[in-house]
C-alpha positions in Angstrom: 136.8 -54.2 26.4 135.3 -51.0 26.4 132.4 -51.6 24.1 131.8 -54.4 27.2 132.3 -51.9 30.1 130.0 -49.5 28.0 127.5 -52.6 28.0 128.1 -53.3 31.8 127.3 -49.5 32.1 124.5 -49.3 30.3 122.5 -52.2 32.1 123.4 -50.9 35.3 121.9 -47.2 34.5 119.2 -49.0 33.1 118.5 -51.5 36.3 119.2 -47.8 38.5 116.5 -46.0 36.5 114.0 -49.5 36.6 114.7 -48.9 40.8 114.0 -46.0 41.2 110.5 -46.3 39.4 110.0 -49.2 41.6 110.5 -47.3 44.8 108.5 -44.3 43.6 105.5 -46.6 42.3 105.8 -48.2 46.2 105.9 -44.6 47.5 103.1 -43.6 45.6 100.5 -46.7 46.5 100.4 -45.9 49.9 99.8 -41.8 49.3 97.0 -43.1 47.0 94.9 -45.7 49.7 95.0 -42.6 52.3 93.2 -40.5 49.7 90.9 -42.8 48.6 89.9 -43.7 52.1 89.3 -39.6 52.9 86.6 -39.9 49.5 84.8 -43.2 51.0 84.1 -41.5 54.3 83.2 -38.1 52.4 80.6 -40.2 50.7 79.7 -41.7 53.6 79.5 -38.4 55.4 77.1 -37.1 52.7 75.1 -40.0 52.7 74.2 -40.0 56.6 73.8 -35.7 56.4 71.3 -36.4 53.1 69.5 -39.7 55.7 69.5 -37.2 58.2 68.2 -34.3 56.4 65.8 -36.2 55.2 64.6 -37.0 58.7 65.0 -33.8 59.8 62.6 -32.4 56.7 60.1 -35.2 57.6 59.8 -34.3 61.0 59.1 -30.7 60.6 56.8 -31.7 58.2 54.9 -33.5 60.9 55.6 -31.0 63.0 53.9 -28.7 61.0 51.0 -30.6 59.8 50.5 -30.8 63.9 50.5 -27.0 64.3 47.9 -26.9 61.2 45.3 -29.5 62.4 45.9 -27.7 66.5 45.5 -24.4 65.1 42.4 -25.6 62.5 40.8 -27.1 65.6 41.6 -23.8 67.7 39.8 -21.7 64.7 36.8 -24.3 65.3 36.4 -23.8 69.1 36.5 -20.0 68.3 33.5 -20.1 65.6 32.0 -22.5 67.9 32.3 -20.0 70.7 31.2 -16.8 68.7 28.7 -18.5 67.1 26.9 -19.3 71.2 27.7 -15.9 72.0 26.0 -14.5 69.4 22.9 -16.5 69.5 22.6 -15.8 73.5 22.6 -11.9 72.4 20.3 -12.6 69.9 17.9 -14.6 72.7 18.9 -11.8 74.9 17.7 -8.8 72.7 14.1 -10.9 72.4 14.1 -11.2 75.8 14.4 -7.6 76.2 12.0 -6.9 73.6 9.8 -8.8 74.6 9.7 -7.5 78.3 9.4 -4.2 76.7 6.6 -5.0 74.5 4.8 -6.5 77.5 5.6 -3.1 79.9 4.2 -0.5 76.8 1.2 -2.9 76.7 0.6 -3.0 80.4 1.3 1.2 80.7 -0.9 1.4 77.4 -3.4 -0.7 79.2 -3.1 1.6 82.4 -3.4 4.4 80.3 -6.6 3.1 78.6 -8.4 2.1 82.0 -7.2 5.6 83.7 -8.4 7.3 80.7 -12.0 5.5 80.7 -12.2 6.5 84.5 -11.6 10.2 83.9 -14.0 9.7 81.1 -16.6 8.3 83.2 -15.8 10.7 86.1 -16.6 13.4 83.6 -20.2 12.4 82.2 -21.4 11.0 85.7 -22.6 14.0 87.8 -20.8 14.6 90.9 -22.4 13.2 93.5 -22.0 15.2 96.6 -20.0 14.7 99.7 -21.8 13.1 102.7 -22.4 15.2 105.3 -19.9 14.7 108.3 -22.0 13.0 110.8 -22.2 15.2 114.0 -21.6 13.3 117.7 
């Protein structure tokens, strides 16, 4: 009888111990979903911040290619602008030079003709004055 109570005793520890794995396996499945859901949405997460990025890099990119071509064009209009203003200075100073070679001519001219009328003032005798006519 005892080596049949020892028998009943042992299945039962054993069928105890088989339970309790059981409920701990059970306890352990449901933990386990919960975490694995947390790791899907991580990579999910990640995945919309790298789509996001991405878009974000691409628009500054644009962005900035913008800025280059508005500030190229910018740089344009200035050379553009310089390069007028400095060929109206240029016309400018001709003009000037121009009008001043055209004034020394004329005052050289002057100069000449006043010079040929003292010179011809000189070599022609003087003629005298005319006699105030009496009333």
């Amino acid at each position: 009888m005892k080596k049949i109570f020892a028998v009943v005793m042992a299945v039962a520890f054993v069928f105890s111990v088989a339970g309790f794995a059981v409920a701990a396996e059970k306890a352990a499945a449901p933990a386990a979903a919960p975490a694995a859901a947390p790791a899907a949405e991580k990579k999910e997460a990640d995945k919309k911040a790298a789509a996001e990025k991405k878009e974000s890099d691409k628009k500054a990119e644009a962005e900035k290619k913008e800025a280059d071509k508005k500030a190229a064009a910018e740089k344009k209009e200035a050379d553009k602008k310089a390069a007028a203003e400095k060929k109206e200075a240029k016309k400018k100073a001709k003009a000037e030079k121009k009008e001043a070679e055209k004034k020394a001519a004329a005052e050289k001219k002057e100069a000449e003709k006043k010079a040929t009328a003292e010179k011809k003032a000189k070599t022609e005798p003087a003629t005298p004055a005319a006699p105030a006519e009496k009333k």
